[in-house]
N, C-alpha and C positions, 0 to 999 in steps of 0.2 A: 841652132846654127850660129856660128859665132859673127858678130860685122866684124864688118873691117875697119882695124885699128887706125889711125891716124900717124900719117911718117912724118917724116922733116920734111917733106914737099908738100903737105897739105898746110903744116905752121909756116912757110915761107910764102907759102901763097897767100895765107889771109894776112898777113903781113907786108907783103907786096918785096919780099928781099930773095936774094937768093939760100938756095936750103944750106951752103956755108955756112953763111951767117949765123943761121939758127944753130948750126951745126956749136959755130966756135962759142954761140952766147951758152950753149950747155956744158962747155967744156970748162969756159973761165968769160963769166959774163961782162969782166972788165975790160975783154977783148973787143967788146961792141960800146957805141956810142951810147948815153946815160938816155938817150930818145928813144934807142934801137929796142934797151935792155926791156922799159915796160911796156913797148907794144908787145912784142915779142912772147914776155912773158904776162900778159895777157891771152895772148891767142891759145900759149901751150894751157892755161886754165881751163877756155872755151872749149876748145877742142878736148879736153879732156886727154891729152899726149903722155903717152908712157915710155919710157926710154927701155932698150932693148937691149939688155943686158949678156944677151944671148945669142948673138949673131949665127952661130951655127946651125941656132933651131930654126928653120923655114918660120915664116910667119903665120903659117898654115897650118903647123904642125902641132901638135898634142906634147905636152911636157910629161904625163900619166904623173901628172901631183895635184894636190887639191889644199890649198890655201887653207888655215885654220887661225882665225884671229880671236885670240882670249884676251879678256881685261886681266886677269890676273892668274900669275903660275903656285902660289900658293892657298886659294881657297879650292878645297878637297871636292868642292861641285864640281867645277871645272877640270881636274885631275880626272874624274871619273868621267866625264864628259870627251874628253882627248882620248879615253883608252879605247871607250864603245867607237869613237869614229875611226881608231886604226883599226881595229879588231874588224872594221867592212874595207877601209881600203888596203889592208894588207891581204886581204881574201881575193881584193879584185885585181892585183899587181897595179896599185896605184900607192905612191908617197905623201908624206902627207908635208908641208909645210909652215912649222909654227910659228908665230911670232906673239908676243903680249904687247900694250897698248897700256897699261895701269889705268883703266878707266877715260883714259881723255881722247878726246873727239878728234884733235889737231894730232895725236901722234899714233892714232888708227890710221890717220890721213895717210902716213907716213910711210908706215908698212904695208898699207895698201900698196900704196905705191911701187915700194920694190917687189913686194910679191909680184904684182902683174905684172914688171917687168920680166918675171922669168917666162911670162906663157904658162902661168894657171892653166888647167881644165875647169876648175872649179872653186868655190869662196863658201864657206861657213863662216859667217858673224854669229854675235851672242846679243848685239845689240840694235835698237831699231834709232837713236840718234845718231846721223852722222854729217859730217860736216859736207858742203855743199861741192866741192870740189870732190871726198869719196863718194856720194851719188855718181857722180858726172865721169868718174872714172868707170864706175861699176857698170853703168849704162854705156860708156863707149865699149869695155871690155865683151860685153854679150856674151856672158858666161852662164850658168846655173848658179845660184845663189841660195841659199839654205839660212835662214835666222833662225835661231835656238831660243829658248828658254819661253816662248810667249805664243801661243796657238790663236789669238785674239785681235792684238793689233794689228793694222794691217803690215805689210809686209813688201817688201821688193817683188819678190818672185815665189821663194817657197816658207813653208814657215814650220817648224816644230818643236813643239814643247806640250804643253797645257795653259787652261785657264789661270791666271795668278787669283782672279779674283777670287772665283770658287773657291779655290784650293784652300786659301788662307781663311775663308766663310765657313768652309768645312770643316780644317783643323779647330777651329777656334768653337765650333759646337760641340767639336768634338772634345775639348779639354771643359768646357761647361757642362755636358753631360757628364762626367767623372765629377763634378759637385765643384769645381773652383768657381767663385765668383770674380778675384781679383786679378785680371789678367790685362799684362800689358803688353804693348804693342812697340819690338824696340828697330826702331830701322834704319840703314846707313845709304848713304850718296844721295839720297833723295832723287834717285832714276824715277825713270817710268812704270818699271814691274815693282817697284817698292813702293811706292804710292796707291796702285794697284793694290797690292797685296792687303795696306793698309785699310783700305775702302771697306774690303771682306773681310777682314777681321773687325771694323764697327759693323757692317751691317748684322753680324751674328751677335756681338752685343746685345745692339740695339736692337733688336729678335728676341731678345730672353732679357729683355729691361733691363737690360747693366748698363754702366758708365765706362763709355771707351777711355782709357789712359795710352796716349800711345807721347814715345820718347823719339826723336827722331834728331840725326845728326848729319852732316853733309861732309865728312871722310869715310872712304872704303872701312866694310868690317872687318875687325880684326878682336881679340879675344880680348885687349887691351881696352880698345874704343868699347866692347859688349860692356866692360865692368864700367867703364867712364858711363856711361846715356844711362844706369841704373844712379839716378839722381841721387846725393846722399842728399839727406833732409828730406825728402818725399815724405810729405804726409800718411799715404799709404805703401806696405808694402806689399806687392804681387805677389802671388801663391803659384802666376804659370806665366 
């Protein structure tokens, strides 16, 4: 069951002004005095306040869309990922709403933001970092929420994916039983599931006495960055 969202009468009240005010400071906030503007926009943080884009829609009412926020619209994970969640809401006469974020925390925030202003049903994220103000949203919104890609961490509300740990523990015995010794470990953004991933791919190493070589960089993968973190001058070169 969804709460109840937060209007311009509940920001004007912990602010002690009238809901105008609040009204004109989200319209053109130089309309309000330089005092007004950061309590004001304080409260809208606190509150976690979403503008309502959608006047038509009752506040009560169901949009039949479901938010889907991707870090990025060109790695082919993720493509395959958008197709399986239309392939259930276009079965159930639900829309889906896309928006990308490139990785960063501040401009998830952001499209968060407008989504819920349409009256969401529903939010798939792909990530368990988020900035403190997108909590505070999600939590006023009282929606269903779904994180992808991590079965492990914890979670907001719902969670699906798989272990990264195993996973990567697995592959990596799995390319040591085929007889490679020399395997390295190459990983981008330095997240949480890549770190993860990392962890399992030494433990299975270090399971079968090898020397973890892991190459790691802190820009999104891309095929370009893959050939860059394959260090030239590396003493050894990896066979997997």
């Amino acid at each position: 069951m969804k709460k109840k969202r937060p209007v311009l009468q509940d920001v004007a009240d912990r602010v002690g002004v009238t809901k105008m005010t609040v009204s004109r400071f989200l319209r053109n906030p130089e309309q309000v005095s330089v005092a007004l503007r950061g309590k004001i926009a304080a409260a809208l943080d606190e509150l976690g306040y979403i503008p309502n884009r959608a006047p038509d829609i009752l506040s009560n009412a169901t949009s039949r869309a479901i938010g889907v926020l991707l870090p990025s619209l060109t790695n082919q994970v993720f493509a395959e990922v958008l197709r399986g969640i239309e392939a259930v809401t276009d079965a159930h006469g639900y829309q889906t709403m896309l928006a990308h974020y490139g990785y960063k925390p501040e401009m998830e925030q952001e499209r968060l933001e407008s989504m819920l202003s349409w009256n969401i049903d529903g939010l798939i994220l792909t990530e368990r970092t988020h900035t403190p103000r997108t909590l505070k949203m999600i939590e006023v919104a009282g929606i269903p929420v779904v994180e992808l890609m991590d079965s492990q961490s914890p979670c907001l509300d719902i969670a699906v994916g798989f272990d990264n740990f195993e996973a990567a523990r697995q592959m990596t015995a799995a390319i040591i039983a085929r007889g490679h010794r020399h395997i390295a470990y190459l990983g981008a953004r330095l997240d949480e599931r890549t770190i993860i991933k990392q962890k399992g791919y030494e433990q299975a190493m270090r399971d079968a006495g090898l020397v973890p070589y892991s190459v790691m960089m802190e820009q999104s993968s891309s095929y370009s960055s893959g050939i860059e973190t394959h260090a030239p001058g590396a003493t050894r070169i990896p066979t997997a």
